[in-house]
C-alpha positions in Angstrom: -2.0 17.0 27.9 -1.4 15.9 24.1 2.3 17.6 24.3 2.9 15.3 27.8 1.4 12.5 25.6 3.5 12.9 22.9 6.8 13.8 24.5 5.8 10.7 27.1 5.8 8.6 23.3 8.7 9.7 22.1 10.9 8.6 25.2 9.5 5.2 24.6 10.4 5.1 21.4 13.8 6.3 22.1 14.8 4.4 25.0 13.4 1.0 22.5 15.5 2.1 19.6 18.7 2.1 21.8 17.6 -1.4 23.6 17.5 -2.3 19.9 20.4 -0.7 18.4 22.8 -2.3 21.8 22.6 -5.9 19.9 24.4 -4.3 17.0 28.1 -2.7 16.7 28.6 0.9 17.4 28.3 2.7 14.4 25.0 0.5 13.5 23.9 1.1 16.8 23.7 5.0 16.6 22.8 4.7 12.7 19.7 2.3 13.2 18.5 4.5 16.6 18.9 7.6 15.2 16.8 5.8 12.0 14.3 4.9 14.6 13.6 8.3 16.3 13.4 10.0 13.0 10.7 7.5 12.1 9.3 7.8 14.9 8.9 11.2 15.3 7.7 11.5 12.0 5.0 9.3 13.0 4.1 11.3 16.0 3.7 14.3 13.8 1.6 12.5 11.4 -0.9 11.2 13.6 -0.7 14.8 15.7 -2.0 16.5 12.3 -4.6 13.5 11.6 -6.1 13.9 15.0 -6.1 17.8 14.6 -8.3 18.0 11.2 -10.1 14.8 12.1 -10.8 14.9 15.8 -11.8 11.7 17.2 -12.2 9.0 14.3 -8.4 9.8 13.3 -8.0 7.6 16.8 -8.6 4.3 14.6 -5.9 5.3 12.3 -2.2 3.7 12.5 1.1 5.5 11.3 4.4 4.0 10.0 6.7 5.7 8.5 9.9 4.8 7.5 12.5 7.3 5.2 9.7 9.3 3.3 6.9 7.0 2.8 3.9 6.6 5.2 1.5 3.7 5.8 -1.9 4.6 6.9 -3.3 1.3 8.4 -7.0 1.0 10.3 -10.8 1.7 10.8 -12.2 4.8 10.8 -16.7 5.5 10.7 -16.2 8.7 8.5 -15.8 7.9 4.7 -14.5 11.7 4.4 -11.8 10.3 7.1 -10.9 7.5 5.4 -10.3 9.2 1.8 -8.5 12.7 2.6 -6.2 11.3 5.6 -3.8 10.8 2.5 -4.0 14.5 1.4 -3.1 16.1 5.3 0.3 13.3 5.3 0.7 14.4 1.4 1.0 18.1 2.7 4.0 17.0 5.7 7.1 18.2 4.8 9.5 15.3 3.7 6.2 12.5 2.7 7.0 11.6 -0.4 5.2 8.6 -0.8 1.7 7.6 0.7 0.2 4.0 1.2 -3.5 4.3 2.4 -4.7 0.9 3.9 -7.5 2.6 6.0 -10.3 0.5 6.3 -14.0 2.4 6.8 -15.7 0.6 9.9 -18.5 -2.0 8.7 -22.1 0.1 9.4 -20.2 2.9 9.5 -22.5 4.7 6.7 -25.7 5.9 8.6 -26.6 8.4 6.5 -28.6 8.7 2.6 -25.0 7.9 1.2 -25.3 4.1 2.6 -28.3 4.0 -0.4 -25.7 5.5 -3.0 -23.1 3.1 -5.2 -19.5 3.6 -4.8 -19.6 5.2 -8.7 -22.3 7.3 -7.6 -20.2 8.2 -4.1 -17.3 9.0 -6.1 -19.2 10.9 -9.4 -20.6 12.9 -6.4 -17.3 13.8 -5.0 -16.1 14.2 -8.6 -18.7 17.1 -9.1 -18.5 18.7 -5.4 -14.0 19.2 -7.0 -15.3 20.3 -10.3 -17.6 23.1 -8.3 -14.7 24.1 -6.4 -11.5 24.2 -8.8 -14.3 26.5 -10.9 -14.9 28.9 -7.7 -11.8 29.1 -6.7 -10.3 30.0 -10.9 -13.0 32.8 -11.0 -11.9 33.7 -7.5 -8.2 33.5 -7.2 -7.2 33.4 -11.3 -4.4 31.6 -12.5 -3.0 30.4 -8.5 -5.8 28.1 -8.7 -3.8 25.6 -10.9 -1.4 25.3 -7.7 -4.2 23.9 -5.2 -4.9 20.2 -5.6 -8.5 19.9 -4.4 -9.8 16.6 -2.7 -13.7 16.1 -1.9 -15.2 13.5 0.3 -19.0 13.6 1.0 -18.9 17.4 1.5 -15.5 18.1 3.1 -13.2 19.5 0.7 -9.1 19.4 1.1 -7.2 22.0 -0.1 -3.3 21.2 -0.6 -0.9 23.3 -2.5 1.1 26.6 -2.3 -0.4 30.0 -2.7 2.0 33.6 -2.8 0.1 35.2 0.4 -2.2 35.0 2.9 -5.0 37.3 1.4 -5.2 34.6 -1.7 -5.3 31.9 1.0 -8.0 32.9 2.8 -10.1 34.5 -0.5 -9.6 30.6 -1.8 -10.8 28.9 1.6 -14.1 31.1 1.8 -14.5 30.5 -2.0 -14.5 26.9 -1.1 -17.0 27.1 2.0 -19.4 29.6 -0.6 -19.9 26.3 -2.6 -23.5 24.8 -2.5 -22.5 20.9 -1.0 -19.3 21.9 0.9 -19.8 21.5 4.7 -16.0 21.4 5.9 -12.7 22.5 4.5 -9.5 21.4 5.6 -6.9 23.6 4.8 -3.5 22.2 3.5 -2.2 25.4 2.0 0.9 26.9 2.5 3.0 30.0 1.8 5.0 30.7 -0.8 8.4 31.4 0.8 
């Protein structure tokens, strides 16, 4: 269903683009469409991976893209959501830059964190990292300097590149082993 969905957007997309690019000569014509399906596309893939390590409340998040910068733009009810969306379009091939304009829903905090400051939210977060770039340099030595860690009110992001799988997944349980993590979203890739 989500491939239909996605394949169903991108022939939107592209049949707009070339209603677009008609008004222009040829060569801008096929220069400004081909512009449009690339960004496009790009979007599709973005919001594809947002949805896939955020489930439903990546729904309330819009993508633009244009060349190699994204602009994340919406609500979302999970703070965690709202924070690390910018590390999963960081880890897409080709994102060079990232503008984060997400919004968290008003009410959206329902838990002992609504109670917390935003110095206290982030000093939390701030320790939950600290806990986990320790683990994972006692665990995985000197490749831990290559992970950028990210934590939002127990989900941790891990985004960098690692030489093989066995460090990979001896750095992912590392990160679950620590006492505050509930979730990990893994960002890491393969050295080639």
């Amino acid at each position: 269903m989500k491939t239909f969905l996605i394949v169903t957007s991108m022939i939107v997309a592209l049949a707009a683009a070339f209603l677009y690019a008609a008004s222009r000569s040829d060569n801008e014509m096929i220069a400004v469409a081909t512009e449009d399906v690339r960004d496009t596309s790009a979007s599709l893939l973005i919001k594809t991976e947002l949805i896939r390590h955020f489930g439903t409340d990546a729904k309330g998040i819009r993508v633009r893209a244009t060349d190699n910068a994204v602009s994340l733009s919406g609500r979302v009810a999970e703070r965690s959501t709202q924070e690390l969306a910018e590390e999963v379009v960081r880890a897409i091939d080709g994102v060079d830059v990232v503008h984060n304009f997400i919004d968290l829903e008003s009410g959206a905090l329902n838990t002992p964190a609504e109670l917390l400051s935003n110095a206290e939210l982030e000093a939390r977060d701030a320790l939950l990292e600290t806990g986990v770039k320790t683990r994972l340099t006692s665990d995985i030595g000197d490749e831990a300097f290559a992970i950028s860690v990210e934590a939002c009110d127990g989900v941790v992001s891990l985004r960098g590149e690692l030489p093989d799988d066995e460090r990979r997944e001896v750095a992912i349980r590392a990160t679950r082993e620590v006492p505050g993590v509930t979730r990990v979203i893994d960002l890491l890739e393969i050295a080639a």
